[in-house]
Z-matrix of the N, CA and C atoms (Angstrom, degrees):
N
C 1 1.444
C 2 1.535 1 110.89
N 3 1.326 2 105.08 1 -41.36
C 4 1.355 3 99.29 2 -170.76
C 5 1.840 4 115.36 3 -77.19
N 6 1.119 5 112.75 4 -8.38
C 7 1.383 6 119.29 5 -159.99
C 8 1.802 7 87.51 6 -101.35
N 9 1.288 8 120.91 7 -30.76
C 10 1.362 9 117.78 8 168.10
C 11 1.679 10 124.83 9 -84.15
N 12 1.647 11 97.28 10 -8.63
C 13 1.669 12 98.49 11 162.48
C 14 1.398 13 108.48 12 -80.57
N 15 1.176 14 112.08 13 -43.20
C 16 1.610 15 125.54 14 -149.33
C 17 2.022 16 84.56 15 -61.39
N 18 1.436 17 99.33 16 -43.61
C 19 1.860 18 85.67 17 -170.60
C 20 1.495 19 105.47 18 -88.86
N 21 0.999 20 139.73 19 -40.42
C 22 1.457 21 128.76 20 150.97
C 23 1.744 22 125.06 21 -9.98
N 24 1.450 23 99.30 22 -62.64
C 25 1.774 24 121.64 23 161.81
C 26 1.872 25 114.16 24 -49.20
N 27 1.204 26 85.99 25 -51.37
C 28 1.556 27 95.72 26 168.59
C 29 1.515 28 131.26 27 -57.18
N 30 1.121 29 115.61 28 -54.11
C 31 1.344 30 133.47 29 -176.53
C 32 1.660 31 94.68 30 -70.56
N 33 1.669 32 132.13 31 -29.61
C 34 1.285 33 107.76 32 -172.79
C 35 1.674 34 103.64 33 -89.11
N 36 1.275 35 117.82 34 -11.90
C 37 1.476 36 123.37 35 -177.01
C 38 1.723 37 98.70 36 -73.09
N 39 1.555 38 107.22 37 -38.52
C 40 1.849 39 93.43 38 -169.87
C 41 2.100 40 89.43 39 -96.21
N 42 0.932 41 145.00 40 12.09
C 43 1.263 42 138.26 41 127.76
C 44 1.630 43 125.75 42 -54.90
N 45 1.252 44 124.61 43 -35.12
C 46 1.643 45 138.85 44 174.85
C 47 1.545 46 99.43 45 -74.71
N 48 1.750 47 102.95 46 -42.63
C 49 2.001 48 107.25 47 -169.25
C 50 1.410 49 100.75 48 -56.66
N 51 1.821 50 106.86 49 -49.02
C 52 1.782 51 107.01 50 -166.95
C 53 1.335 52 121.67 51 -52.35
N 54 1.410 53 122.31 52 -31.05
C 55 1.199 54 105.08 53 156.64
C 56 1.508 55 153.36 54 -125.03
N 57 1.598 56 76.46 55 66.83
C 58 1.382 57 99.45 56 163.78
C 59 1.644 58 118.18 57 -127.08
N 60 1.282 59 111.32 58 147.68
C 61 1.727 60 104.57 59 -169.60
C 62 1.729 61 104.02 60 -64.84
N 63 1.470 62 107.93 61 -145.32
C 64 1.241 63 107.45 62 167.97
C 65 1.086 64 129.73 63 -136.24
N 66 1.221 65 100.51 64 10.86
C 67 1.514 66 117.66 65 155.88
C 68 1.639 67 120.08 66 -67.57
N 69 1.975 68 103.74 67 -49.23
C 70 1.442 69 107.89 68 149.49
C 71 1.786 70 130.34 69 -41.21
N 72 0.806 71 95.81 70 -50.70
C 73 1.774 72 121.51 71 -172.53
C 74 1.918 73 92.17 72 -48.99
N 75 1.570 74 94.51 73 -66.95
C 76 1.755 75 96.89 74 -176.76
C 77 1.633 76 120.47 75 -86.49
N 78 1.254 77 114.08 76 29.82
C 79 1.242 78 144.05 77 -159.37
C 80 1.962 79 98.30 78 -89.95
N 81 1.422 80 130.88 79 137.00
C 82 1.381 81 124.15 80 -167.51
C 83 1.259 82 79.79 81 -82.07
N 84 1.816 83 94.35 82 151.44
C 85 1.560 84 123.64 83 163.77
C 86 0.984 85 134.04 84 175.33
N 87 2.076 86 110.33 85 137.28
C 88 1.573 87 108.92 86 -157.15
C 89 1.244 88 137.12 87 -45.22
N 90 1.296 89 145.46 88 81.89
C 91 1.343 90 139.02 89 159.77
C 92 1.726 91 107.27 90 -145.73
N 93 1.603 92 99.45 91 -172.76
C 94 1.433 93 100.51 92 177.14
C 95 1.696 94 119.77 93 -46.62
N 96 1.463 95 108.21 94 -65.80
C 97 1.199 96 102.03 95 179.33
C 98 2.025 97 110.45 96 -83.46
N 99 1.382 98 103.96 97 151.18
C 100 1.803 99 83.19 98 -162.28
C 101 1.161 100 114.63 99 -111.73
N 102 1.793 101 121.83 100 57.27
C 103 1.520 102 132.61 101 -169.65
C 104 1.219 103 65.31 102 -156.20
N 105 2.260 104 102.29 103 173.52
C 106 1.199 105 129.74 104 161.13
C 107 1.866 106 84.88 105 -90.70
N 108 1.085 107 110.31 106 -21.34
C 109 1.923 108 109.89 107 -155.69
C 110 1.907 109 74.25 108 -60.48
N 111 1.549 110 97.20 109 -69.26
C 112 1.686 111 112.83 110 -151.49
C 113 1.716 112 115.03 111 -37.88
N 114 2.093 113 106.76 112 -42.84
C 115 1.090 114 101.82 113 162.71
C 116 1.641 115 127.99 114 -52.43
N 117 0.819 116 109.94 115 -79.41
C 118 1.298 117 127.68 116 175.12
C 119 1.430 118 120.93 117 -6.32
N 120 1.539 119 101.78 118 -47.27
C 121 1.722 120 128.05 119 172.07
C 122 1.288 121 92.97 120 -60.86
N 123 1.370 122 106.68 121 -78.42
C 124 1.686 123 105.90 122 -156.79
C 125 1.362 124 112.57 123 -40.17
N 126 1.788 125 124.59 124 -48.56
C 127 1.558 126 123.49 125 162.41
C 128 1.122 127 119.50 126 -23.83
N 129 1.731 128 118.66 127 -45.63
C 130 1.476 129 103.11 128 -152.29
C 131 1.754 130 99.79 129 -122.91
N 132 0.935 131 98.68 130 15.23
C 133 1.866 132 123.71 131 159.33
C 134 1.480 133 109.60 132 -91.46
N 135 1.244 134 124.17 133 -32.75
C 136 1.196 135 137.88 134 172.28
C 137 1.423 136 121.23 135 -67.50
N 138 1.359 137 100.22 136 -61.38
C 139 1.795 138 113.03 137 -170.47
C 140 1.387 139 84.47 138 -63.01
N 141 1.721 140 131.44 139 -63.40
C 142 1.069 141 146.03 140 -109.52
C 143 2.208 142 88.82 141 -71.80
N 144 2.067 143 104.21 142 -51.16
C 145 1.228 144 103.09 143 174.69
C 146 1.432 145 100.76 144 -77.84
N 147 1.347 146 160.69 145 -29.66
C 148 1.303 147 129.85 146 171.19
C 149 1.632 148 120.88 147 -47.44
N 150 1.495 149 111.23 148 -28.29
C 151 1.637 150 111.82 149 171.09
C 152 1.354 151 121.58 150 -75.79
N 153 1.391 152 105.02 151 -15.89
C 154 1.510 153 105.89 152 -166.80
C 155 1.823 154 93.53 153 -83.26
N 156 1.285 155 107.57 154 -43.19
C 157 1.364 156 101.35 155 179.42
C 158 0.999 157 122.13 156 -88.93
N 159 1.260 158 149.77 157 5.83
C 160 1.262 159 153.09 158 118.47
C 161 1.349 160 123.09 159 -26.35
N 162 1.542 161 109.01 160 -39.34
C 163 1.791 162 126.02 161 -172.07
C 164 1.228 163 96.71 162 -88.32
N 165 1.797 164 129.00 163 -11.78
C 166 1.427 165 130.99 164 174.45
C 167 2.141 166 88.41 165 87.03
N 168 1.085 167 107.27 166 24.19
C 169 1.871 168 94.95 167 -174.56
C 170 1.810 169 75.75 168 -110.14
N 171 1.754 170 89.34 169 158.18
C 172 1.094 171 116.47 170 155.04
C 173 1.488 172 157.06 171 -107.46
N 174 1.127 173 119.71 172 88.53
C 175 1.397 174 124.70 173 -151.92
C 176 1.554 175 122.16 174 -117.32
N 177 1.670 176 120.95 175 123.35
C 178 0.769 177 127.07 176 168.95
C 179 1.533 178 135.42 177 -74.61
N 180 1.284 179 120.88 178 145.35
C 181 1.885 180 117.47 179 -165.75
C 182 1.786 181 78.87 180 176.36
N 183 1.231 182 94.06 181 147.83
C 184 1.890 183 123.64 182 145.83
C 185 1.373 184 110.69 183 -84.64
N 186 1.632 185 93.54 184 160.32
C 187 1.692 186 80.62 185 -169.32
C 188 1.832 187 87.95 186 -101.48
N 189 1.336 188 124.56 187 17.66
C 190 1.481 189 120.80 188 176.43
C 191 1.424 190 91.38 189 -96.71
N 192 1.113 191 143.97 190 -50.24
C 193 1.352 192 143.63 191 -166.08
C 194 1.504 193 104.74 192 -10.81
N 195 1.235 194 119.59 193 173.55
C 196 1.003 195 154.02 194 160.45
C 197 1.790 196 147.37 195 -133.47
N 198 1.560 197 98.96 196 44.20
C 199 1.453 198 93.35 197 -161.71
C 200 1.514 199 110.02 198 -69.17
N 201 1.367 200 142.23 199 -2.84
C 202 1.222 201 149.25 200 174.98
C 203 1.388 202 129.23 201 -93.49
N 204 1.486 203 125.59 202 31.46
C 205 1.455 204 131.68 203 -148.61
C 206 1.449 205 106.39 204 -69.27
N 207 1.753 206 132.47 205 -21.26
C 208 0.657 207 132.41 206 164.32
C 209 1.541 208 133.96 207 -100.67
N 210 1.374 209 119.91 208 129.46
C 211 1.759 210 108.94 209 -153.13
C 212 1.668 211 106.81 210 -64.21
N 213 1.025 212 112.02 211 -42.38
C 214 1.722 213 103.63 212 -178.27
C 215 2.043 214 106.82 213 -55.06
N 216 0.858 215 107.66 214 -42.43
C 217 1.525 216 89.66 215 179.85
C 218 1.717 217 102.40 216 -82.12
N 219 1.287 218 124.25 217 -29.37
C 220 1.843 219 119.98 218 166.76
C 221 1.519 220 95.94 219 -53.38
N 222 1.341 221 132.28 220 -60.30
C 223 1.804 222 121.15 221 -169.61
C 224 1.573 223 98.57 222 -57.43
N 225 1.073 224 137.10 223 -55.70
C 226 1.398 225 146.81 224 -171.90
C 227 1.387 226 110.16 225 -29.19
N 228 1.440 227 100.62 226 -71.15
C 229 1.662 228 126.15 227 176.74
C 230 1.445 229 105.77 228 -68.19
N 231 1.075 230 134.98 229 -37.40
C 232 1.670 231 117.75 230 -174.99
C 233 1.235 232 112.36 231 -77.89
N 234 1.773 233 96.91 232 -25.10
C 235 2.051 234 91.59 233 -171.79
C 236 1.448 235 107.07 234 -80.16
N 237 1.627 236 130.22 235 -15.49
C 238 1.408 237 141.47 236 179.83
C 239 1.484 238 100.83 237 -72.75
N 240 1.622 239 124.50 238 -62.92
C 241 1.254 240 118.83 239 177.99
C 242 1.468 241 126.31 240 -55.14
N 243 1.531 242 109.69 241 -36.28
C 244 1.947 243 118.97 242 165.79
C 245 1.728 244 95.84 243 -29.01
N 246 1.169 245 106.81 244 -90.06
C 247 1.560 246 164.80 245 175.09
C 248 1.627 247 86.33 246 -13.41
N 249 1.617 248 105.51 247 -55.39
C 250 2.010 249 101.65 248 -164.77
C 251 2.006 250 90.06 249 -83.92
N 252 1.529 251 128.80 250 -29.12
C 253 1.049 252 118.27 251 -165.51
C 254 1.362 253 107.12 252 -66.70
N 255 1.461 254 107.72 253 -41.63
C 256 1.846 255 107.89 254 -175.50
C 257 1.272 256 104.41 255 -64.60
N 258 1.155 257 132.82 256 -33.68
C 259 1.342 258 126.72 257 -157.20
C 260 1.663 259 97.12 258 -94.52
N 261 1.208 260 133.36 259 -10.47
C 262 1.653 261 135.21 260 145.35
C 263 1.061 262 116.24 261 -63.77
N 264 1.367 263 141.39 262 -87.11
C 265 1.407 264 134.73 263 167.61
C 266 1.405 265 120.76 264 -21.64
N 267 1.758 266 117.03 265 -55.21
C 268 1.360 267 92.70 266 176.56
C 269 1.675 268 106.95 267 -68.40
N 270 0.902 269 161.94 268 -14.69
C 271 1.514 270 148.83 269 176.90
C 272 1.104 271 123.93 270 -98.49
N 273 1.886 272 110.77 271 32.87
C 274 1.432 273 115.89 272 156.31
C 275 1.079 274 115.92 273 -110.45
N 276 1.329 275 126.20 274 166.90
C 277 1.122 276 127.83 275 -166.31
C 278 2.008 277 117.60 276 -105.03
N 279 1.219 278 137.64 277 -144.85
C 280 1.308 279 122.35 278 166.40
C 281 1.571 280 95.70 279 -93.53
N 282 1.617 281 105.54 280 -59.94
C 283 1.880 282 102.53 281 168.10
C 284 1.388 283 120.91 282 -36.72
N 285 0.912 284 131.36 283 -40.32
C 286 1.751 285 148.94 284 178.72
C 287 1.499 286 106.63 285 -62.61
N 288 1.652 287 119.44 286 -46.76
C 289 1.338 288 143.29 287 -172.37
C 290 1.575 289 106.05 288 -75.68
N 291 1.271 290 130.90 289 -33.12
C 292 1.092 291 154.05 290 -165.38
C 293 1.673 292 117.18 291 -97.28
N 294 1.095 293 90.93 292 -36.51
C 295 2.075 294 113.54 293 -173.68
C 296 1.530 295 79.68 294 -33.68
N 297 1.485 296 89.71 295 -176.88
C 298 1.721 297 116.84 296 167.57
C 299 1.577 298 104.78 297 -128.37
N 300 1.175 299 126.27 298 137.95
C 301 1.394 300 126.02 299 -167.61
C 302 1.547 301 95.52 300 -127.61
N 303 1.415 302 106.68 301 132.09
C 304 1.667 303 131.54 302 -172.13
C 305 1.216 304 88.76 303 -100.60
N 306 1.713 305 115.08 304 148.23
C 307 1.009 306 110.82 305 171.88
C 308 1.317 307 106.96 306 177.55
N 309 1.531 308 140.99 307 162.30
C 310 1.772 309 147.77 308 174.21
C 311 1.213 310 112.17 309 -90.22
N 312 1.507 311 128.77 310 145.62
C 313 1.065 312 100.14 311 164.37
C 314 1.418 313 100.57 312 -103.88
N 315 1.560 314 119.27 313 -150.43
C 316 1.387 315 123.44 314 175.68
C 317 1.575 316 131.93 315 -29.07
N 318 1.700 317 89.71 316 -67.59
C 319 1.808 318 107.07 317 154.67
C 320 1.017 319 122.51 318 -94.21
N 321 1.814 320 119.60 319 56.75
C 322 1.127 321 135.92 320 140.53
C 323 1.268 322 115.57 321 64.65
N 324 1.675 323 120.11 322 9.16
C 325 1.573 324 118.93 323 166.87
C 326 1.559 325 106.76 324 -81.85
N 327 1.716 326 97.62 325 145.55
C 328 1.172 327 123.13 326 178.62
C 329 1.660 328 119.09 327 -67.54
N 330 1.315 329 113.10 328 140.83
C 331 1.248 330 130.45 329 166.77
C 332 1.695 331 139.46 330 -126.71
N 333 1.006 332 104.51 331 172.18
C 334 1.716 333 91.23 332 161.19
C 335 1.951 334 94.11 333 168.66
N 336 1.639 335 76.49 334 104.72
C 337 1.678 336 107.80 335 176.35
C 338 1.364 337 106.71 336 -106.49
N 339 1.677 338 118.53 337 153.81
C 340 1.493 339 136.81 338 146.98
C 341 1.224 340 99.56 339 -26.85
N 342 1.340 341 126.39 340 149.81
C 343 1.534 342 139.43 341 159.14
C 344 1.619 343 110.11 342 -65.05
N 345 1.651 344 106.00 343 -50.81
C 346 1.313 345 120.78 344 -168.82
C 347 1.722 346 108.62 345 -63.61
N 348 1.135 347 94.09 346 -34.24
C 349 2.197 348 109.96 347 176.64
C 350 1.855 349 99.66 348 -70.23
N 351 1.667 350 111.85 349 -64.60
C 352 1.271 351 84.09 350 174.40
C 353 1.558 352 141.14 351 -63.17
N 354 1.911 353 119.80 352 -38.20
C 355 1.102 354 93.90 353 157.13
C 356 1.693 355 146.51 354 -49.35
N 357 1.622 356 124.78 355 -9.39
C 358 0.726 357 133.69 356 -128.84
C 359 1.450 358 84.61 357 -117.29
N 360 1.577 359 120.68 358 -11.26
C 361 1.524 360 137.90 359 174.68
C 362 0.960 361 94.94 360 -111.31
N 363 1.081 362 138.66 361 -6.30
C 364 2.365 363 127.16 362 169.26
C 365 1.739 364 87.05 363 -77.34
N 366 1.701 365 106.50 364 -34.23
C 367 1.586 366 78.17 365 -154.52
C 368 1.698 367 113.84 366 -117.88
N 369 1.486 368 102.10 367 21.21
C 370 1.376 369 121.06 368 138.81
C 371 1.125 370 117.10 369 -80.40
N 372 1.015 371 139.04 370 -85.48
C 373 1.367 372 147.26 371 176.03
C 374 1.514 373 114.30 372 -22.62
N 375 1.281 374 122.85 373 -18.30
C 376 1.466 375 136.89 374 178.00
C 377 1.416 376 91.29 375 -103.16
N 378 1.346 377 142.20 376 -6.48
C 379 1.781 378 116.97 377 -171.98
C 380 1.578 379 89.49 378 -122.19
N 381 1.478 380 122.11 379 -23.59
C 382 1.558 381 120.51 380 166.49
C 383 1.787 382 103.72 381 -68.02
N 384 1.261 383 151.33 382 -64.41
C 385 1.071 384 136.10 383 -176.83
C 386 1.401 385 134.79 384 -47.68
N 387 1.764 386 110.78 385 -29.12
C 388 1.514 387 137.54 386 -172.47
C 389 1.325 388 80.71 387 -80.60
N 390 1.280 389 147.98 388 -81.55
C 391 1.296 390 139.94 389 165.13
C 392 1.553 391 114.36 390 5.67
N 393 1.231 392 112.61 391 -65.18
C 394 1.563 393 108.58 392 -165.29
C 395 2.015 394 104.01 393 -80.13
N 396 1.651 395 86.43 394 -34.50
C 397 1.696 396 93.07 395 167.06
C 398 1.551 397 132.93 396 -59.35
N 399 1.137 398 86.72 397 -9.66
C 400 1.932 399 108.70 398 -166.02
C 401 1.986 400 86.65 399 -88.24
N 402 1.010 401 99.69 400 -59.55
C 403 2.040 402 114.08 401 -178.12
C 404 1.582 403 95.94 402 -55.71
N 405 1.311 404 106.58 403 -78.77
C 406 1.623 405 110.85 404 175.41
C 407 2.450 406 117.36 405 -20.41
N 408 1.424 407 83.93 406 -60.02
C 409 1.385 408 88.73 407 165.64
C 410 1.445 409 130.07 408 -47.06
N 411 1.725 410 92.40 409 -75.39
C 412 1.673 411 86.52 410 169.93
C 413 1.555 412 124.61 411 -50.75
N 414 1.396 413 129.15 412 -33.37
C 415 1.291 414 103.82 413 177.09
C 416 1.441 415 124.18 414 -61.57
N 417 1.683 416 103.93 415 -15.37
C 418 1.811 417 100.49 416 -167.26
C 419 1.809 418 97.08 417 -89.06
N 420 1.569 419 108.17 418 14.46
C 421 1.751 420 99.02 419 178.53
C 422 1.498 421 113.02 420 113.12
N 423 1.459 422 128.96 421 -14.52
C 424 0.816 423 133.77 422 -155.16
C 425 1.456 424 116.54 423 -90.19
N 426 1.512 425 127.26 424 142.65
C 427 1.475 426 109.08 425 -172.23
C 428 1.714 427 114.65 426 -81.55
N 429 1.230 428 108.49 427 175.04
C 430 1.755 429 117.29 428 -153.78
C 431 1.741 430 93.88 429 -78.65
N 432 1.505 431 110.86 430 128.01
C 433 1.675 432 116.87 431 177.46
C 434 1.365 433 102.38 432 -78.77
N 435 1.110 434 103.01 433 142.90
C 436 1.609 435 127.81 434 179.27
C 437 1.943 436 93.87 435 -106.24
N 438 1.082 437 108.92 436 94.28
C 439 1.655 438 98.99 437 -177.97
C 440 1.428 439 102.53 438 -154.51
N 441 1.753 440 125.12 439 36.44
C 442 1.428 441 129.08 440 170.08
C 443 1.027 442 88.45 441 -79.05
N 444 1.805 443 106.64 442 158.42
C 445 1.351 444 107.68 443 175.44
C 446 1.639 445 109.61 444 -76.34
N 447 0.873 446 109.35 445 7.08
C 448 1.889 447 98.07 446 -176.64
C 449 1.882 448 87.41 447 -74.95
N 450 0.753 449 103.73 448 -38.47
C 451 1.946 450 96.90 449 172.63
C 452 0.994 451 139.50 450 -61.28
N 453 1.465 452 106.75 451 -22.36
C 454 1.514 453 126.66 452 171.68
C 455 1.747 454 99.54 453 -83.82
N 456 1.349 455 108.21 454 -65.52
C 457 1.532 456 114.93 455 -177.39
C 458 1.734 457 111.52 456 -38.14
N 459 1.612 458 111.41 457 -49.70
C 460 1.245 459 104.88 458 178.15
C 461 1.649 460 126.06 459 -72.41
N 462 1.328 461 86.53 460 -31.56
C 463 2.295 462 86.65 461 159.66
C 464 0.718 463 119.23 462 -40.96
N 465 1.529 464 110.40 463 -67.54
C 466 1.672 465 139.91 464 -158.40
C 467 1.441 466 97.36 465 -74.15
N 468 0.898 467 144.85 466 -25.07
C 469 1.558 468 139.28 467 144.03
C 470 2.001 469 72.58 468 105.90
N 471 1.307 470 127.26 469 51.59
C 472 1.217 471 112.10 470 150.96
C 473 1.866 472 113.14 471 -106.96
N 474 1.462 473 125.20 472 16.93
C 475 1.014 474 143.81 473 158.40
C 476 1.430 475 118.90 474 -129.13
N 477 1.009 476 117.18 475 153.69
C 478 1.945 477 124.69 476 -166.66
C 479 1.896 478 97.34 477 -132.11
């Protein structure tokens, strides 16, 4: 469920992005990262190494980077990663859900978390940034996202 909110949430944030140019997009604004472009990156710089280490691959990126500076290849890449995350989650199992996952982080310190704990930080860490993206938006004009999960749950008919 949550890996099908998290892209649900997604898809309405790059619906709010489309209309805005990209001059807006790379436009300064208050939050941690200080673009809607810059957020946006860091999300999918983020998820992008939580999958890699999840898949047990190893991959280098900052989480400031920017490999997406332009939004049509950022929509491109986020709707592929949505798309590869659901289709991970559904093909774990509860043992799978449960594992412990080894892994580096950026500066290369060692770990080894629950599977179920780290996804469970892909998809916080994705509803804390939309947060600042949600603020980021409205200042560039944009109207207020409705993308708590009580909105998803009540679509999805997992609330009555």
């Amino acid at each position: 469920m949550f890996a099908r909110y998290n892209q649900w949430a997604n898809n309405h944030v790059i619906a709010a992005c489309e209309t805005l140019d990209q001059v807006d997009l790379d436009a300064p604004r208050e939050a941690f990262f200080p673009s809607i472009m810059k957020t946006l990156n860091h999300l999918l710089v983020a998820d992008t190494l939580w999958m890699a280490r999840l898949r047990g691959e190893i991959l280098q990126m900052g989480l400031g980077d920017v490999p997406w500076p332009e939004f049509a290849a950022y929509k491109a890449a986020r709707t592929q990663y949505d798309a590869a995350l659901v289709e991970y989650v559904d093909g774990l199992d509860d043992a799978a859900l449960a594992g412990i996952l080894s892994y580096k982080n950026v500066a290369g310190v060692a770990y080894a978390t629950p599977r179920n704990i780290v996804l469970g930080h892909v998809f916080n860490h994705q509803t804390h940034h939309r947060g600042q993206l949600h603020s980021q938006l409205l200042s560039a004009g944009c109207p207020s996202l409705e993308i708590d999960l009580i909105y998803f749950a009540r679509l999805k008919g997992y609330s009555q």
